[in-house]
N, C-alpha and C positions, 0 to 999 in steps of 0.2 A: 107503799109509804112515800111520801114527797120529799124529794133529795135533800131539802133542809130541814126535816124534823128527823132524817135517816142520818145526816151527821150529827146532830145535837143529839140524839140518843145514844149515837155509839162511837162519838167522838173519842176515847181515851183508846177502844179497842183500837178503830183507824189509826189512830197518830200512833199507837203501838208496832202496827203491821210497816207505818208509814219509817219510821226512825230505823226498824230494822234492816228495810230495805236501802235505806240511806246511807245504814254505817256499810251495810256488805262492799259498797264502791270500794273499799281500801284492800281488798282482797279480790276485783274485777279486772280484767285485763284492761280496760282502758286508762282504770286509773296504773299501772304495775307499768305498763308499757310507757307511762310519761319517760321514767327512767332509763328506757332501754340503752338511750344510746351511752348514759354512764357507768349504768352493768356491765354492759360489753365493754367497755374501755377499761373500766377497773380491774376485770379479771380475762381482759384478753379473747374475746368468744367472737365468734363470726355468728353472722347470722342464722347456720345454718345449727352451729353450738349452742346459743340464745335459744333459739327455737326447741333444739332435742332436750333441752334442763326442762324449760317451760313445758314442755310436752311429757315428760317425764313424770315429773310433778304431781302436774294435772293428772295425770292418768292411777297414780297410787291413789290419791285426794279420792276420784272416781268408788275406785276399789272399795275405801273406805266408807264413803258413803251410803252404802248398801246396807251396811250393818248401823250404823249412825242416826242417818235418818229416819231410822223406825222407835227411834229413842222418842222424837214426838208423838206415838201413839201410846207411851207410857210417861211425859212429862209434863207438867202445866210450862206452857208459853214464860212465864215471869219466871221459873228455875232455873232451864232451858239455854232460856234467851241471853240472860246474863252469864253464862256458863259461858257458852260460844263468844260472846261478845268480849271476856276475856281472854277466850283464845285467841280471838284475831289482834287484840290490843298488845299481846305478847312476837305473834308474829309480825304485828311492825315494829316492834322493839328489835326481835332478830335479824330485820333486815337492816335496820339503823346498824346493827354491831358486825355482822358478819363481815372476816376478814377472808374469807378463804372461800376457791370458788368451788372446791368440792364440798361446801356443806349448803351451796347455794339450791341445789336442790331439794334439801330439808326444808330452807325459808320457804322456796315457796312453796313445796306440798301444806304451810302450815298457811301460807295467805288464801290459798286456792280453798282447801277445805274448810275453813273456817269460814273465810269470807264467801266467796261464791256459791261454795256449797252449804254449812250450815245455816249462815244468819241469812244466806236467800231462802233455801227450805223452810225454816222456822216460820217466816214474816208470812208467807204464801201455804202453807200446812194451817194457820190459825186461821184467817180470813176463810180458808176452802170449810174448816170444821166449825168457825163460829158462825156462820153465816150462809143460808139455805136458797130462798127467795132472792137474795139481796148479793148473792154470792159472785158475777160480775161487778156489780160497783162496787162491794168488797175490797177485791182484789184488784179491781183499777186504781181506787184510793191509795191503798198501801205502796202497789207497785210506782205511785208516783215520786217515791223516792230514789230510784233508781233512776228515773229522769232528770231530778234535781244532782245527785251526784253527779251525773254524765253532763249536764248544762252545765256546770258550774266548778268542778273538781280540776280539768284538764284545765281551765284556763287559768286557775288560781294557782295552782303548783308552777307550771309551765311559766307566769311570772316570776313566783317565788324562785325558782330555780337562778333565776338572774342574778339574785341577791343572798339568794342561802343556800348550802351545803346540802345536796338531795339525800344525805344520810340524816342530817338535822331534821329534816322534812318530814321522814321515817320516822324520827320521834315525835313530833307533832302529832302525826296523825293517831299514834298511840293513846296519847293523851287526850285526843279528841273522843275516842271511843271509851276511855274509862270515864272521862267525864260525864256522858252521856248512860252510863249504866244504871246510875241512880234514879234518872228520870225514867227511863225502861220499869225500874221496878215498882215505881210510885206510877206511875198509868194501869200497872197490870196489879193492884195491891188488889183488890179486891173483886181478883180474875172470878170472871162468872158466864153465861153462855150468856152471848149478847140478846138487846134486847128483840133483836128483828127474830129468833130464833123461839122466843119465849113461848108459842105455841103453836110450832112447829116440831116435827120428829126429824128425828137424822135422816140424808139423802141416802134412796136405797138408789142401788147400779142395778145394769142390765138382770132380768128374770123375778126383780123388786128381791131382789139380794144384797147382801154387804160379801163382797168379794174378798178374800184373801190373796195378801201377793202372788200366791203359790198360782191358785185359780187363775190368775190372770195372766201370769206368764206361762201357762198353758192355753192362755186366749188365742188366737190366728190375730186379732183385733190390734194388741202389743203389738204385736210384729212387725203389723203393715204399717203402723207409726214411729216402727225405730227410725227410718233414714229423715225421717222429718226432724226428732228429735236430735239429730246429729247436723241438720244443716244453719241453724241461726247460730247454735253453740260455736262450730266448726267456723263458720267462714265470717260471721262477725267479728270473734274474738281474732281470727289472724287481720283481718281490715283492720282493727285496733291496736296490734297487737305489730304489726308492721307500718302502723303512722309514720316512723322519720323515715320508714325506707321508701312508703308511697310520697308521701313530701316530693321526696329527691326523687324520685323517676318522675312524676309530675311539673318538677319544676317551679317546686312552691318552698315555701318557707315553712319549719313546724308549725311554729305560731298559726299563719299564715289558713294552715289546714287546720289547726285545733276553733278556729272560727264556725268553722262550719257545725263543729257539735251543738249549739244553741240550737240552730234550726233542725238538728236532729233530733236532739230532745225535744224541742216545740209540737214535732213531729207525731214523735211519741206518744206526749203527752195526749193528744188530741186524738190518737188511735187509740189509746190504752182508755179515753174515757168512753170514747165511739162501743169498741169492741167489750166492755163492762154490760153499756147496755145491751150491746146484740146478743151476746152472751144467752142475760137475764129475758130477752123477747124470742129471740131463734133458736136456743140450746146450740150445744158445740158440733153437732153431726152435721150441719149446714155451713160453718164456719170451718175446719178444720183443713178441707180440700182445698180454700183457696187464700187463708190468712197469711200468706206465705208466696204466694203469687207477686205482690210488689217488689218482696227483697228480689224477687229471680229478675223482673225487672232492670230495678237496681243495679243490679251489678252486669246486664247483659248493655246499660247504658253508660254506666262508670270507665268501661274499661276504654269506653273511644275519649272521653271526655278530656279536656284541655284546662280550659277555662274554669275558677272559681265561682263562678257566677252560673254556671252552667252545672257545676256539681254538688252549690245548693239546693237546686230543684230538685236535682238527682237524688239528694240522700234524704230528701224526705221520703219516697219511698221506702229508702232504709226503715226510718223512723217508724211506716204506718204495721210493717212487719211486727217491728220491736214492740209496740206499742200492745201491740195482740197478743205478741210472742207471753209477755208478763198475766192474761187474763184467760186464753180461749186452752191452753192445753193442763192448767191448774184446774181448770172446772172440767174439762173434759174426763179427766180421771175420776173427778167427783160424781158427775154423772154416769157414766158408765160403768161404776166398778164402787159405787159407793164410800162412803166416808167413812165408816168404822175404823177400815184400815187403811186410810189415803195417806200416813203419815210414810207406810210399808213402802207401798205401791208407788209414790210418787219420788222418794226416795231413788226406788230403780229408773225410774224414768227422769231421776237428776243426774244419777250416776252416769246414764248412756249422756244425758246435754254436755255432763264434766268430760267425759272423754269425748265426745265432739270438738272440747274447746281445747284437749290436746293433742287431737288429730292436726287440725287447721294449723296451729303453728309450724307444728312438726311437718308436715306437706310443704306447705307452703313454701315455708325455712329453708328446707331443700331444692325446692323450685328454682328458687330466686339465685342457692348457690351454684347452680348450673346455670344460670344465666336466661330463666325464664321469670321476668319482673310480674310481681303481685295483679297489675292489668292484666297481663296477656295470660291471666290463668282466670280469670274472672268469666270468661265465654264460659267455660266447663264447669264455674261453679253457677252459673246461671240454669244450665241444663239439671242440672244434678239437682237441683230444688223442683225444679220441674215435673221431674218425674216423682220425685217423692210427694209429693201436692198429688198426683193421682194416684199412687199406692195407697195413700191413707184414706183415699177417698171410695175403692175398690176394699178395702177393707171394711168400712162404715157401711157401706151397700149389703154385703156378705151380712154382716151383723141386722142386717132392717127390722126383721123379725122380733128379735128378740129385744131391741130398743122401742119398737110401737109396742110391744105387749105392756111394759113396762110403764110405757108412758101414760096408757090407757088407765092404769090401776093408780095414779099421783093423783 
């Protein structure tokens, strides 16, 4: 179908997947970290403090997920959607309120799981099950919402802040997500299987089966793609996650560094529509071993870096990661292990990304409090990608078999 009769036909679905992924930013660690350094000041936390709550957090949020996330294989999208989307609109209420730094870990187990984890699962669970064929540009569409928050969220607060109260801000963003609930519901009124789907059957996974989670965390396949799932989650969100402290080891200004996100999103943007199509043209067994190769990159180039100018280039790398990171391992579960139950299955494989992203703070957090700054840890997080880019790829090889039998029979 030709990409402009592919949005006019299922324009209300896209902008549904797209808005979802939009509001999640208020529950993402790069928009949660604008605030760090007033968190820490308000209630007293070092970094290494900041980091164990954040990591804390995240890691119950994870837990939770497991169970949660399978609620979209018994929920329509428009129920769902709106359900979560007032969970997260409450937990920027409690961070606007919260006086006390022992409940601070409540707030954000409630930003983390709602935002990051549910209303990203939701937007990326509907695109994977409405959408067959078309199930790359799908989910590059949708996930471009997450680029727009990241383009555009850190520089607008990070102004704001100048002139408004970052608890005020808290509420704003509240408000911005219940606003937006109404329109969620009225795109998805008259939820139906889209049209690219209409005579098509559901994707089967490997053996032309629908796999159960169960089945699949008895796969070897799972396995060899956990440390992958753990490395963009893991070392992205601490890179966001410690912006004012990289700032000041670098020698830059917050602002200064919050610059450079446009070009990372742009980044994004441009790999997230690349990797839609390779997606849709190569499937994910060809893509999987190396979608993941620029952030290692990235970061094995960041840590010498000095110059602004110099660490724009650099973090498009970041960007062409991220950009895949939103398309190639949502379908990869689809393909592999089928869609009946991708709601299950992807769930666990959000759960493990969640507790990546409360690894990375919590390491890191602790790094930096002994006196090893967020650079000088970036060589080892370079490696560590590395290797897990050939684990998954030694997995995928181990499975050939049973992926060509499969493919033979489509």
């Amino acid at each position: 179908m030709p990409f402009l009769a592919f949005l006019r036909g299922n324009a209300k679905f896209l902008f549904a997947g797209f808005l979802l992924a939009l509001l999640s930013s208020f529950g993402q660690t790069f928009f949660i970290s604008i605030f760090a350094a007033e968190i820490r000041a308000e209630f007293g936390l070092s970094h290494g403090d900041w980091g164990g709550i954040y990591g804390l957090a995240t890691t119950v949020s994870a837990a939770v997920m497991l169970w949660a996330g399978g609620l979209t294989d018994r929920f329509r999208v428009r129920r769902l959607g709106a359900w979560v989307l007032a969970g997260l609109a409450l937990a920027c209420l409690a961070m606007a309120l919260n006086p006390f730094a022992g409940t601070l870990v409540g707030v954000i187990f409630l930003l983390r799981f709602f935002g990051q984890g549910m209303v990203s699962h939701v937007s990326g669970i509907a695109m994977a099950r409405w959408f067959v064929a078309s199930r790359g540009r799908a989910l590059a569409i949708a996930a471009l919402g997450y680029s727009v928050g990241e383009a555009t969220l850190p520089i607008l607060f990070v102004a704001l802040k100048q002139a408004i109260h970052w608890r005020t801000l808290w509420f704003g963003s509240a408000l911005l997500i219940v606003a937006a609930m109404p329109l969620l519901i009225w795109l998805l009124k008259l939820e139906r299987t889209p049209q690219s789907m209409a005579s098509e059957s559901q994707s089967l996974g490997m053996g032309d089966r629908h796999w159960t989670r169960g089945q699949a965390l008895r796969h070897p396949l799972f396995w060899s793609a956990f440390p992958m799932l753990l490395a963009p989650a893991a070392f992205n969100t601490a890179f966001f996650f410690h912006q004012v402290h990289l700032a000041e080891v670098k020698g830059w200004g917050h602002a200064a560094l919050v610059t450079l996100f446009p070009v990372y999103s742009l980044a994004t943007i441009a790999a997230m529509m690349a990797s839609g199509w390779a997606v849709d043209r190569f499937g994910t067994a060809r893509l999987m071993p190396i979608y993941q190769l620029p952030l290692a990159a990235f970061y094995l180039l960041f840590a010498g870096i000095d110059g602004l100018g110099a660490a724009a280039t650099a973090i498009i790398l970041m960007g062409m990661t991220s950009g895949a990171q939103s398309t190639v391992p949502v379908a990869f579960w689809a393909e592999f292990y089928g869609t009946r139950h991708i709601g299950a299955i992807k769930a666990t494989a959000a759960a493990v990304m969640v507790l990546g992203s409360a690894i990375g703070p919590i390491v890191t957090g602790a790094l930096i409090d002994r006196g090893h700054d967020f650079p000088a840890q970036m060589w080892a997080i370079a490696a560590y990608i590395a290797a897990a880019s050939a684990l998954v790829g030694a997995g995928i090889a181990l499975t050939r078999k049973e992926t060509e039998s499969s493919a033979k029979t489509r």
